[in-house]
Phi, psi and omega in degrees: 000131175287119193289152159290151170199175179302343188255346179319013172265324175302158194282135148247125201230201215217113179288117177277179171275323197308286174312344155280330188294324150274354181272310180249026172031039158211177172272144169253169186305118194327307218284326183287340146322293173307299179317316174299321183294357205237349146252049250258121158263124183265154144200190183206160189285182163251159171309159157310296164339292158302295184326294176310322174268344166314295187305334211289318194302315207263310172322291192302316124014301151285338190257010177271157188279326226248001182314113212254127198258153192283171174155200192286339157321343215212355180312328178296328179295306168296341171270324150321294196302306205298326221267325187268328191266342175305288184287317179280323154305357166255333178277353167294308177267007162263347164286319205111345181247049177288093154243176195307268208007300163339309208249000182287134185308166177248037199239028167241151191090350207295304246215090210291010185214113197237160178269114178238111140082015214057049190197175191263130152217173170276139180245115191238000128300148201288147130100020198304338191270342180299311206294334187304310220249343158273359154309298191316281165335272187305333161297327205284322177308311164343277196307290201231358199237346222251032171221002181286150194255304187270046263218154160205143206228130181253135180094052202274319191071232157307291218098357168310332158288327188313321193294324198290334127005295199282308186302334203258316182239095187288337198257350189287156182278137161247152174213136195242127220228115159211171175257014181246128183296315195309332163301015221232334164239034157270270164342305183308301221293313189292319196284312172298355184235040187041018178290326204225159163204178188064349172271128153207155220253134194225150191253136174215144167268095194281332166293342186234094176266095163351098174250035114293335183274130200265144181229125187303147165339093196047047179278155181238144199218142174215173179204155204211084195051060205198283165325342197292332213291325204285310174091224203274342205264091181218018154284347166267353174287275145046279176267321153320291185322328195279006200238337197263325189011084175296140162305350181172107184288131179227128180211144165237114188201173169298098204252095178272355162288355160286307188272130170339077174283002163294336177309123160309309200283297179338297176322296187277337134312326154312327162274340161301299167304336170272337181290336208265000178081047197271200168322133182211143162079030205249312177321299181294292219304328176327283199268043148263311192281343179308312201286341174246073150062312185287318176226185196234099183297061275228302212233156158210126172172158189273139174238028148085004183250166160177230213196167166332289208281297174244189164221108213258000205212068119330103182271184144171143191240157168181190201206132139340097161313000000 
């Protein structure tokens, strides 16, 4: 049941299998049907009023000086957060209430307005921009992973995908890839109490990447909001993938070569990701190595979802020549 609020004159409506069908320009799957029915996304448009103050809130926003920009800079923070996700995972398991859920970063939800479709809306399903962003993810796992032997999600974080991962595909070996050891333990703690199996936690540096660890023989490698972190520097990352040549690249990330910049809202995502130093240039470097051969673009596209600030989950997959 949809709670009341003071905007009840407003329309509220229901994200559908249809409207995906159109956000991702696929049909989606028996099994990505059910999900959505077993997570139902609600919203509601916004007042004139919200809207104007919303845009206004993100201008200011992009325009405080003191706005903390991502980078090599910021490794304590991630190791703090990971570190509390940690911690809260361990008083779970002496209760006994351990679910994927458990482990979701708390940095979803934050923000009472998220982005659909180029536009601003409210969100009145519980936990909505997480389940928003896991349609994205699980199509894709859906889709491309769930015959892969091998997977490794580099910038793993919690390992929260990893689990959901696991329901899609039971038999692949998983890797959960970070530069904050706590995730490194996280991953241990669940493979150690029988939450997980088949998982293991591995520290990778995307500013330094180990090209001694080796990625097994017709491995799918994906990243999930993580690359953002990186900025301009994602050429040694790159070059690893290229040296490594995984059977399949997968990334959900900020693509500002994707979005509109005649768009307002499109703009100021775009603008954000550069004050905030997120991902840049990684798409064009893509379709540079396309143009020499070495590799193969298979998906490039927007799905039109996002957080307050960008619209962050941008797709492209791709392969090694």
């Amino acid at each position: 049941m949809l709670p009341e609020n003071k905007f009840d004159t407003l329309e509220k409506k229901q994200l559908t299998t249809a409207d995906f069908d159109i956000l991702f320009q696929d049909h989606l799957s028996e099994f990505m049907q059910k999900r959505l029915e077993l997570h139902p996304l609600w919203y509601r448009e916004l007042s004139p009023d919200e809207y104007n103050q919303t845009l206004l809130k993100i201008i200011q926003t992009i325009l405080n000086p003191h706005l903390v920009s991502a980078g090599e800079h910021r490794f304590d923070d991630w190791e703090k957060g990971w570190s509390e996700n940690f911690s809260e995972l361990m008083n779970l398991l002496a209760a006994g209430n351990v679910q994927i859920d458990s482990i979701v970063p708390r940095y979803f939800g934050k923000h009472e307005f998220v982005r659909l479709n180029k536009s601003i809306v409210k969100p009145l399903s519980q936990n909505y921009e997480y389940h928003a962003l896991c349609m994205i993810v699980d199509w894709l796992f859906d889709q491309y992973m769930r015959e892969s032997d091998s997977i490794y999600e580099f910038g793993c974080g919690t390992g929260y995908h990893l689990l959901r991962l696991r329901t899609i595909n039971p038999s692949a070996a998983l890797y959960g890839l970070d530069w904050a050891p706590a995730s490194q333990k996280i991953i241990s703690l669940l493979v150690d109490n029988k939450y997980a199996s088949n998982i293991y936690g591995q520290r990778f540096d995307y500013y330094n990447p180990d090209m001694t660890f080796r990625l097994n023989k017709n491995a799918a490698v994906y990243t999930v909001a993580s690359l953002e972190q990186v900025g301009t520097n994602h050429n040694k990352f790159i070059d690893y993938l290229l040296d490594n040549r995984p059977a399949l690249c997968i990334h959900v990330e900020p693509i500002s070569e994707l979005l509109d910049e005649n768009n307002l809202v499109d703009y100021l995502s775009i603008a954000y990701f550069r004050k905030r130093n997120y991902l840049s240039g990684f798409l064009t470097r893509l379709l540079e190595l396309e143009r020499m051969d070495k590799i193969r673009i298979i998906k490039k596209q927007r799905t039109y979802i996002g957080s307050l600030f960008i619209e962050g989950h941008s797709v492209i997959v791709w392969a090694p020549r």
